[in-house]
N, C-alpha and C positions, 0 to 999 in steps of 0.2 A: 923789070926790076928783079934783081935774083931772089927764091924763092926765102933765103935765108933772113933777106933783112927785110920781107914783108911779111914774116913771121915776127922778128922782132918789134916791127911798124904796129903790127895787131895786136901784141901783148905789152906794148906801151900803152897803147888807144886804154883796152881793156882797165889796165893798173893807175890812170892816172885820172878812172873814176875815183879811185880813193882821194885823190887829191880835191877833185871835187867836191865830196863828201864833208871832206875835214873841213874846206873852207865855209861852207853850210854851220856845218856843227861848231866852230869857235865862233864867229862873226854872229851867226841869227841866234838867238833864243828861243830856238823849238822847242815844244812843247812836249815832256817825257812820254806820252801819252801816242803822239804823233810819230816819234822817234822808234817808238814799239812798235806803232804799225808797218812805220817802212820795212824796218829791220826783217817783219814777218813778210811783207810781201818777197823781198830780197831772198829769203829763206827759200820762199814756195818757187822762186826764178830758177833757185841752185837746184832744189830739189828735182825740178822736172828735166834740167837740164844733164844732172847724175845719172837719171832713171832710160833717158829715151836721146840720148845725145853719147854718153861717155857708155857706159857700160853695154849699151846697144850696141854701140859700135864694136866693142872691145870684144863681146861675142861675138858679132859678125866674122871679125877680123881672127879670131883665135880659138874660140870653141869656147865651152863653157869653165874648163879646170882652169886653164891661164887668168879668165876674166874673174872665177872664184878667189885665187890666188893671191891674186894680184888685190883685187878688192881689200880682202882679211890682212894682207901686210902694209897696204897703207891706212887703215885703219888704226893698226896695232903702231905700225912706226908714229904716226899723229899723235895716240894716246900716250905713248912712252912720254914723247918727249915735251907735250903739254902737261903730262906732270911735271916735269921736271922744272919748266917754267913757272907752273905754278907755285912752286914752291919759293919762286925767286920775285913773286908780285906779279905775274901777270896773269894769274888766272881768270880775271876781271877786264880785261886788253880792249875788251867791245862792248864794254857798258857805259850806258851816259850819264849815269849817277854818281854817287858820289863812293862806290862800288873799289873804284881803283884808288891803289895805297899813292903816297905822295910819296917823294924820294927820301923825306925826314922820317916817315912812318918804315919804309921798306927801304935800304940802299938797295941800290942796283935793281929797284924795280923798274926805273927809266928802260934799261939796255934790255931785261927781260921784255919787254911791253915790244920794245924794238924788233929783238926776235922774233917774237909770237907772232907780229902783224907778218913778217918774212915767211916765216912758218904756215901761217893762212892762205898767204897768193901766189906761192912758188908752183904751188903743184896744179894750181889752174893755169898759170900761164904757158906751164910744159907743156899740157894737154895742146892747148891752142897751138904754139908752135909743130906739134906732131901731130895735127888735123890737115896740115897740108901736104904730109908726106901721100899719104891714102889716096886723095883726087887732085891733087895740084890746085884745089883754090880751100880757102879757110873757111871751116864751121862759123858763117855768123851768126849761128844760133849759138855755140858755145861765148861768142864774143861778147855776144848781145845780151848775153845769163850771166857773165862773169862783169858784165860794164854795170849793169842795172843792179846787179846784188855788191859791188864795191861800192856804190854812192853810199847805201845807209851805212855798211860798217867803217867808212870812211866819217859818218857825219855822225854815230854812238860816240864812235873810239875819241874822238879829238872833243867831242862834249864832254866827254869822262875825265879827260886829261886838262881838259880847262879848270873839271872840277875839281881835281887833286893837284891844282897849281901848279902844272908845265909850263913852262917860258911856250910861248907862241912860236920862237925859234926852233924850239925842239920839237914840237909837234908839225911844224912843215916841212922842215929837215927831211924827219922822218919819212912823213909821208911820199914827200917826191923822192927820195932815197930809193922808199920800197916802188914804186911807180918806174922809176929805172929798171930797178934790175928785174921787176915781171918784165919788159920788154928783151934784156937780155936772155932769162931763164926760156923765154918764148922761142928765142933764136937759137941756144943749146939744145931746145929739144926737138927742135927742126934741124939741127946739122949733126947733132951726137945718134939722132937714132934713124938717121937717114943710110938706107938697106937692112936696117935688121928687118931679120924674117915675123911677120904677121902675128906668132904665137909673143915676140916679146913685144912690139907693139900694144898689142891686144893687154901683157900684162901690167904696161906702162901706165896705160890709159886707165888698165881698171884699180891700180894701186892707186893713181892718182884721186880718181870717183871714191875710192875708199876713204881717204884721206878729207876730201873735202864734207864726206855725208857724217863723218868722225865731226869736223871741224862746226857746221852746220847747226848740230845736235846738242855742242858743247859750249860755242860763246855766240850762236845766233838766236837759237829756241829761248833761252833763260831771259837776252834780254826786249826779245819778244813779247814773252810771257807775261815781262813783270808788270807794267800799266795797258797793255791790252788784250789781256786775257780774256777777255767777256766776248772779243770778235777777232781774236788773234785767226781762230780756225778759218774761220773765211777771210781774211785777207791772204792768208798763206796761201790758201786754194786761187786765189785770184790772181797770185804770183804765179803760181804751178801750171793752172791753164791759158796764162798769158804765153811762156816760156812756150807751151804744150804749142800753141796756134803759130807761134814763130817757126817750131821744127815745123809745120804741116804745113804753113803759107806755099 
């Protein structure tokens, strides 16, 4: 199979946990409580997966100013433009409360909300596809960090959206939508950075790590936080050392 569309193959797999997720979060009535904890394990998956998968490598690959670099401008591009979302209703995009505005309360917070989730899984799925330029087969530790932490915010975001009275059609739309295109974005970033030299590599990979520990921090942690707070910290740790024992198997 050429290496392109088994990039794409793995960043389908990966993104079409969120479809998973959603179908969890509209259909069952989980419990907010539960929903927090997932969310926080997901958190500690990403986290460890950032720390000793993405930015690891990205030092490996390029030295420490490219993997600096690169980090601090997909952070900054994240935060730019999740304000700007916010400001349009989605600042709330991964809550399962009653958090996110309804289309009557916010117009055009629908299409924001849509973005954001885009904005969320783009920059994992690049990753993925440009983990098989390096050895010729794919990090499934990054697969297996981005599959596991897409179910909860797959099963928040579409409880939220049940609660701010989304047709059922627009929230699976969506979902398989965004589930597409991480498997194409996967495939762009396996065939658009295939020969570049190691330093832009390196600062791909660590823009991308920025981006998501931005993302992570901003609509993962809060809704974490909000009903399991009392043991958020160690399930997040039980995410992180799960993730930890998958790079090390």
């Amino acid at each position: 199979m050429p290496e392109w569309l088994q990039a794409g193959g793995w960043g389908l797999l990966a993104g079409s946990a969120l479809l998973v997720g959603a179908a969890v979060g509209w259909f069952a009535r989980v419990p907010q409580r539960l929903i927090a904890s997932i969310m926080a394990f997901g958190a500690g998956v990403l986290l460890s997966a950032v720390s000793f998968e993405l930015i690891a490598e990205a030092h490996e690959q390029g030295g420490l100013l490219p993997t600096a670099l690169g980090a601090a401008a997909g952070a900054v591009v994240y935060t730019v433009a999740n304000l700007v979302l916010a400001r349009h209703g989605a600042r709330h995009r991964k809550r399962s409360g009653d958090q996110q505005p309804s289309e009557n309360e916010k117009p055009g917070s629908g299409s924001a909300i849509a973005v954001g989730a885009l904005l969320d899984g783009v920059p994992e799925s690049v990753v993925i596809g440009a983990s098989l330029l390096s050895g010729g087969t794919v990090s499934l530790v990054t697969v297996a960090a981005v599959f596991l932490s897409n179910v909860p915010e797959g099963l928040s975001s579409a409880a939220g959206m049940r609660q701010a009275g989304r047709p059922r059609r627009y929230v699976f739309l969506l979902w398989t939508g965004i589930a597409l295109i991480s498997g194409a974005a996967a495939l762009l970033g396996n065939t658009l950075l295939g020969g570049a030299p190691p330093e832009v590599l390196a600062g791909i990979t660590a823009l991308a790590a920025g981006a998501i520990l931005a993302m992570i921090t901003d609509t993962m942690v809060p809704e974490a936080f909000e009903d399991a707070h009392l043991l958020v910290g160690l399930i997040t740790v039980a995410g992180f050392l799960t993730a930890f024992a998958l790079s090390h198997a």
